[in-house]
Every structure is written in C-alpha cells, then in structure tokens.
DRENPA-3360 file (N, C-alpha, C; in nm, 2 decimals, always signed):
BEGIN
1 = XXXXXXXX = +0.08/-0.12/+0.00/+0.00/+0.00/+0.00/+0.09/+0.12/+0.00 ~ +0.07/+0.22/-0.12/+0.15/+0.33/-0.10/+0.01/+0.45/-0.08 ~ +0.09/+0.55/-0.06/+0.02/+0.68/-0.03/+0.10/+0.83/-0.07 ~ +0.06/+0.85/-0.16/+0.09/+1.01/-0.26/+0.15/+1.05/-0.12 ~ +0.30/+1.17/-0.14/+0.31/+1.24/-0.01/+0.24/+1.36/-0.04 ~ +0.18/+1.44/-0.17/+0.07/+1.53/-0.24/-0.07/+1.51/-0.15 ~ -0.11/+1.39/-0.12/-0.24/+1.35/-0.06/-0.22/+1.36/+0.10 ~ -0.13/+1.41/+0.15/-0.12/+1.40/+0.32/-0.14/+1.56/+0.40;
9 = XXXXXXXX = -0.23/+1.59/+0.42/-0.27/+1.74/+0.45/-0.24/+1.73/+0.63 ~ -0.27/+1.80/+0.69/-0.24/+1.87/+0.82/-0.42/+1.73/+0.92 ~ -0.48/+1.70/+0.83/-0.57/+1.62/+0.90/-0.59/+1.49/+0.88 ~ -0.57/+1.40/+1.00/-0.50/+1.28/+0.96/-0.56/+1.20/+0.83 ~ -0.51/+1.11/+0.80/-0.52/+1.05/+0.67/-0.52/+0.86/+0.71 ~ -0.64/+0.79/+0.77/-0.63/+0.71/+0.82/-0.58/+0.55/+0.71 ~ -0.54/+0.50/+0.75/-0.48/+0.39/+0.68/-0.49/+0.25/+0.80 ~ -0.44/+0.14/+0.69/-0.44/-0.06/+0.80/-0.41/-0.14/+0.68;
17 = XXXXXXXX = -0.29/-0.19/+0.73/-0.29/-0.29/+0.64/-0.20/-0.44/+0.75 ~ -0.23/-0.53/+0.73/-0.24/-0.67/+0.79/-0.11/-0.73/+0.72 ~ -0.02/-0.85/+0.80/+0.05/-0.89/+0.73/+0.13/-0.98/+0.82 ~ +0.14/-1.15/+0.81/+0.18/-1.27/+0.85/+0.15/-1.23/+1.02 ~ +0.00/-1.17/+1.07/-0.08/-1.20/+1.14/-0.06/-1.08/+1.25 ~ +0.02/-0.98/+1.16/+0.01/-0.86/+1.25/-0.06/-0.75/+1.16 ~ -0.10/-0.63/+1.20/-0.17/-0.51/+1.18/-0.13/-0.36/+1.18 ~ -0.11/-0.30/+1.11/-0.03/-0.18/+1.17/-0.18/-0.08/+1.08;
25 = XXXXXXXX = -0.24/-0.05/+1.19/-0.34/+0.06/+1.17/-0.33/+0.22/+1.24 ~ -0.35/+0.31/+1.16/-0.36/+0.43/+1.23/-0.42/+0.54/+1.16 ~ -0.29/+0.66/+1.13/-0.29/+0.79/+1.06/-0.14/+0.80/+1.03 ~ -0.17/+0.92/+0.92/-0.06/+1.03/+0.87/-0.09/+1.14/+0.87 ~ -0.02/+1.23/+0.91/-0.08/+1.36/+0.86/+0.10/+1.45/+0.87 ~ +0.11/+1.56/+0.80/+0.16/+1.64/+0.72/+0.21/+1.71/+0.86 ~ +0.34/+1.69/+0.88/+0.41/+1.79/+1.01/+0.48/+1.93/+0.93 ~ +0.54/+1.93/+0.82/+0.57/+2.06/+0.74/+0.61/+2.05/+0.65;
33 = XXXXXXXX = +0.70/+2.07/+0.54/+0.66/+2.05/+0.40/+0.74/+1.92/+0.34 ~ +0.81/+1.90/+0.44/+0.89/+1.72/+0.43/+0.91/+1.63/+0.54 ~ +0.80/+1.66/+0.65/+0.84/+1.58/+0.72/+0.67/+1.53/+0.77 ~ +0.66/+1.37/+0.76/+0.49/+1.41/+0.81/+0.52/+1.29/+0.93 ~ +0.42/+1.25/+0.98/+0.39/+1.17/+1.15/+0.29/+1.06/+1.06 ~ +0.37/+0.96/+1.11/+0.29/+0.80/+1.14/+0.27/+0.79/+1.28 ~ +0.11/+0.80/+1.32/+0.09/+0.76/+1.44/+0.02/+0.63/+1.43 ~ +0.01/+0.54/+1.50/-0.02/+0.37/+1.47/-0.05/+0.31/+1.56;
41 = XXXXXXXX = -0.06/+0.13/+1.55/-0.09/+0.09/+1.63/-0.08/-0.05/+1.58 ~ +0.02/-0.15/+1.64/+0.09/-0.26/+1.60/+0.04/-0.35/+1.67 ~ -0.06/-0.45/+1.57/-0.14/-0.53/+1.68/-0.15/-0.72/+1.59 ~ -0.16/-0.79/+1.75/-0.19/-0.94/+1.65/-0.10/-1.01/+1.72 ~ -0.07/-1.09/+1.64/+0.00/-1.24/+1.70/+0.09/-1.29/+1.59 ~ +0.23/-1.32/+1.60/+0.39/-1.32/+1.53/+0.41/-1.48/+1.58 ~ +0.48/-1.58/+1.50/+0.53/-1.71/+1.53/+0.70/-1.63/+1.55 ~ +0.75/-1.70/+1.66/+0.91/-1.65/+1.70/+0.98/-1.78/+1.74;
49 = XXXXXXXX = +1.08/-1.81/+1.73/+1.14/-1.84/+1.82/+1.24/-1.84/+1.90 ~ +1.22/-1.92/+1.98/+1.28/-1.89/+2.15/+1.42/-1.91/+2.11 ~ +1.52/-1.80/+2.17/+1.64/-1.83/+2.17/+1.73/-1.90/+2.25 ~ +1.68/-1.95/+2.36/+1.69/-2.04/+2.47/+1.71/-2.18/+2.44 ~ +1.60/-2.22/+2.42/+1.52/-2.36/+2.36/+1.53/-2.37/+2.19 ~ +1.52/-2.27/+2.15/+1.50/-2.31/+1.96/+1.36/-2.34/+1.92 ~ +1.24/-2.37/+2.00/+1.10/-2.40/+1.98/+1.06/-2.25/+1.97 ~ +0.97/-2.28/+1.86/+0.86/-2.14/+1.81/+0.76/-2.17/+1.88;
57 = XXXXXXXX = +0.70/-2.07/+1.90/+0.59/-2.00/+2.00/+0.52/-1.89/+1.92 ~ +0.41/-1.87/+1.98/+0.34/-1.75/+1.94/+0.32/-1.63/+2.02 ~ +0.37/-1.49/+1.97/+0.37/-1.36/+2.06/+0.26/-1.25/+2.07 ~ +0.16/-1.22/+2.12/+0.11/-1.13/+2.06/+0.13/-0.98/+2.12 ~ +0.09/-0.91/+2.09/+0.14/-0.74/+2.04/+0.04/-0.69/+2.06 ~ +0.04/-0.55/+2.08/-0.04/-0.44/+2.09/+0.08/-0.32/+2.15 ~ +0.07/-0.26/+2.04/+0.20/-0.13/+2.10/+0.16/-0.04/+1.97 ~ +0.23/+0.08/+2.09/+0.19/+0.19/+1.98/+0.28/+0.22/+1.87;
65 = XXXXXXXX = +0.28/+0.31/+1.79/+0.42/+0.33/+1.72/+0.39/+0.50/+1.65 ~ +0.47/+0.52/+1.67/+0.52/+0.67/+1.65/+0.69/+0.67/+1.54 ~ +0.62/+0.73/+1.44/+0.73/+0.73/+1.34/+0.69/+0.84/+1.26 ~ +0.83/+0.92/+1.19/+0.82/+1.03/+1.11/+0.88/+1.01/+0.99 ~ +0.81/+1.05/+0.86/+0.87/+1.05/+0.74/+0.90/+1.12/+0.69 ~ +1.00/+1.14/+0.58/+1.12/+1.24/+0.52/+1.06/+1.22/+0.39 ~ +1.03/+1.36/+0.32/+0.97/+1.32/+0.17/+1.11/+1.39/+0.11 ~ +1.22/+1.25/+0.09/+1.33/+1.26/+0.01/+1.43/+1.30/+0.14;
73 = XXXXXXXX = +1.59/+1.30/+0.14/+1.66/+1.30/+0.17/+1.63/+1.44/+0.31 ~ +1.63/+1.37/+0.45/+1.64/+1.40/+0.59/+1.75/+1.48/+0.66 ~ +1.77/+1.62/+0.66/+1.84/+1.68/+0.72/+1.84/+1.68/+0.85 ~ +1.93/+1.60/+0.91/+1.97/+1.60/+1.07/+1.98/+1.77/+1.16 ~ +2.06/+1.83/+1.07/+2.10/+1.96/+1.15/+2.00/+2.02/+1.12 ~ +1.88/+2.05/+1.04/+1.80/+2.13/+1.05/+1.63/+2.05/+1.13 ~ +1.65/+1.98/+1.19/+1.53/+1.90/+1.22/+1.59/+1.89/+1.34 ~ +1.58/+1.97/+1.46/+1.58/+1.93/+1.60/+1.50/+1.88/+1.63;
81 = XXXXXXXX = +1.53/+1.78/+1.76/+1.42/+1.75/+1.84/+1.38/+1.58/+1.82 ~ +1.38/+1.58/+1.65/+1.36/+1.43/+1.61/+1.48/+1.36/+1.61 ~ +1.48/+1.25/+1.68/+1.55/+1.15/+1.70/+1.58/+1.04/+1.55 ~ +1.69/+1.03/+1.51/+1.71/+1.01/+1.38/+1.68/+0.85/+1.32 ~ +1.69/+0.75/+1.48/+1.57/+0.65/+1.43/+1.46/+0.62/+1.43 ~ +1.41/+0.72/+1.40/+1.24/+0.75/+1.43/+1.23/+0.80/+1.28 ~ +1.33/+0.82/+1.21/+1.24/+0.89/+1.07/+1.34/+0.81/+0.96 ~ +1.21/+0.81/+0.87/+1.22/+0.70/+0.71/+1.24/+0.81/+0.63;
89 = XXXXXXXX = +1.30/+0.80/+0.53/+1.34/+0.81/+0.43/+1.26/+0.78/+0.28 ~ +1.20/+0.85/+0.20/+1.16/+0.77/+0.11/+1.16/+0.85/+0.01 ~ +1.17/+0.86/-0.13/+1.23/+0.90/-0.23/+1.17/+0.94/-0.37 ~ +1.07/+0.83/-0.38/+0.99/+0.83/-0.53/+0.87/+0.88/-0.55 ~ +0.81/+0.99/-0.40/+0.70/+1.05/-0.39/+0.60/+1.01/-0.34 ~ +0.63/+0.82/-0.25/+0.52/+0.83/-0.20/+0.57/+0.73/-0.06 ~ +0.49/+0.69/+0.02/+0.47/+0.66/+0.15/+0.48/+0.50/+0.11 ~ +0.51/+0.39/+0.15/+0.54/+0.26/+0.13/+0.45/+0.20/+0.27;
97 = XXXXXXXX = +0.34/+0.21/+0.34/+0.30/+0.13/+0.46/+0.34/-0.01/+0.44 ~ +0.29/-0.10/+0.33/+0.38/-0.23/+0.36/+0.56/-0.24/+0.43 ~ +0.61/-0.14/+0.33/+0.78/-0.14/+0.36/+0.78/-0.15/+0.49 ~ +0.72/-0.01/+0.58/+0.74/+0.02/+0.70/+0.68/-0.13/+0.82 ~ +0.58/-0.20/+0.74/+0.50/-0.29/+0.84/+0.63/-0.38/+0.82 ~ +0.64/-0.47/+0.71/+0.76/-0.54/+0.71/+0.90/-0.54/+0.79 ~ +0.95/-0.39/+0.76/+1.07/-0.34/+0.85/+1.02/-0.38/+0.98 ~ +0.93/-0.34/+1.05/+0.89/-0.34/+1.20/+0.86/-0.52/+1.22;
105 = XXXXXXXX = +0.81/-0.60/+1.09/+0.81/-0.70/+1.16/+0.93/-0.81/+1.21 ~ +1.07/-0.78/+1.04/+1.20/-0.81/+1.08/+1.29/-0.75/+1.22 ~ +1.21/-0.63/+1.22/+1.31/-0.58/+1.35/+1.25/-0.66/+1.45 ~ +1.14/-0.70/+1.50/+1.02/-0.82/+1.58/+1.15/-0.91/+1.58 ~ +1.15/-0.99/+1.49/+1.18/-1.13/+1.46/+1.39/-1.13/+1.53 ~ +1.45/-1.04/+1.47/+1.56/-1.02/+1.47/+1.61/-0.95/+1.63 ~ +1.50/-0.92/+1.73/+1.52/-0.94/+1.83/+1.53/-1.09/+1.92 ~ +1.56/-1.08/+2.06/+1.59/-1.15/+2.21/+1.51/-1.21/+2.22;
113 = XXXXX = +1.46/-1.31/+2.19/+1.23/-1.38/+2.25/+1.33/-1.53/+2.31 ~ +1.26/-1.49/+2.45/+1.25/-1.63/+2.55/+1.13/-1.65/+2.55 ~ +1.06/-1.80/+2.50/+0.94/-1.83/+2.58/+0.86/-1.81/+2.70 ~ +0.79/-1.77/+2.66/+0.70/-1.76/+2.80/+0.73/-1.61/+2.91 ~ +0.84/-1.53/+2.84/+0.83/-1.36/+2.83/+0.75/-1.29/+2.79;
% end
C-alpha cells in the first residue's frame, strides 16, 4: 500500500494494512513541508522463536508506534528534536506502509524472545 506524499494534508489520513498475522493501523498527517507523522498501532500475533530452547511459539502485540517521514533525503541539522531513528526516508514521492510494516516485523523477529516472556 503506498500513499501520494501530495495527498497527506495537516488532518490525519487514516490507513491498516495486515501482514503474516500482524496489523499496523492508524494515521498520517503532514508535520511541514517534508516531514509528516505516522501515528499507529501494531497489533496481533507473530510465530518467533525462542532463543533459549529453539522451539517457536506464538507472541502477541499491541504497542503503539510513533514514526516520522522524510519526503526525500532528511536533514539532521535542520530538524531538532527528532531522533534520527524515528524517521524514514523515502524517495519516489510516495509513503510505502507495507515497507514500514515489514521493517517493523523483521526488526520483531531479529530481536531477544524467551518463551513464555
């Protein structure tokens, strides 16, 4: 699912898309002329496994997510305040919500999981 960064005005712009049993539903909306706000909400149930034991398990989730997008290349020294892993990058004019759900799920997976944490 992409999203025009042209179609993202100052009132949110609701969006959901679902993917190998998680959800990332929320808004976008327009922080100033290149930088806008994903506010969200990361929900459902991930197969992981345990790094202890080696057996997969199932995790489920509910967390919020707060992220900011860069329409094209992200100036650090002129953007106080935002923390620089908090904001994407994206290039070809539009918003990628799959990319971003994906990313969030490998960063999931490519973490610490003990069963039964």
């Amino acid at each position: 699912m992409k999203i025009a960064f042209k179609k993202i005005t100052s009132s949110p712009k609701p969006f959901s898309l679902e993917s190998e049993g998680l959800e990332l539903s929320g808004s976008l909306v327009r922080v100033d002329s290149q930088i806008f706000k994903l506010e969200g909400k990361l929900s459902g149930s991930l197969e992981l496994i345990c790094n202890r034991s080696g057996e997969a398990f199932v995790k489920h989730f509910s967390e919020s997510l707060v992220l900011y997008i860069s329409n094209g290349l992200w100036d650090t020294q002129s953007q106080s305040g935002l923390d620089s892993l908090d904001v994407i990058e994206f290039f070809d004019g539009f918003i990628d919500i799959e990319y971003i759900l994906q990313s969030e799920i490998e960063s999931i997976k490519m973490d610490y999981h003990i069963k039964g944490e």
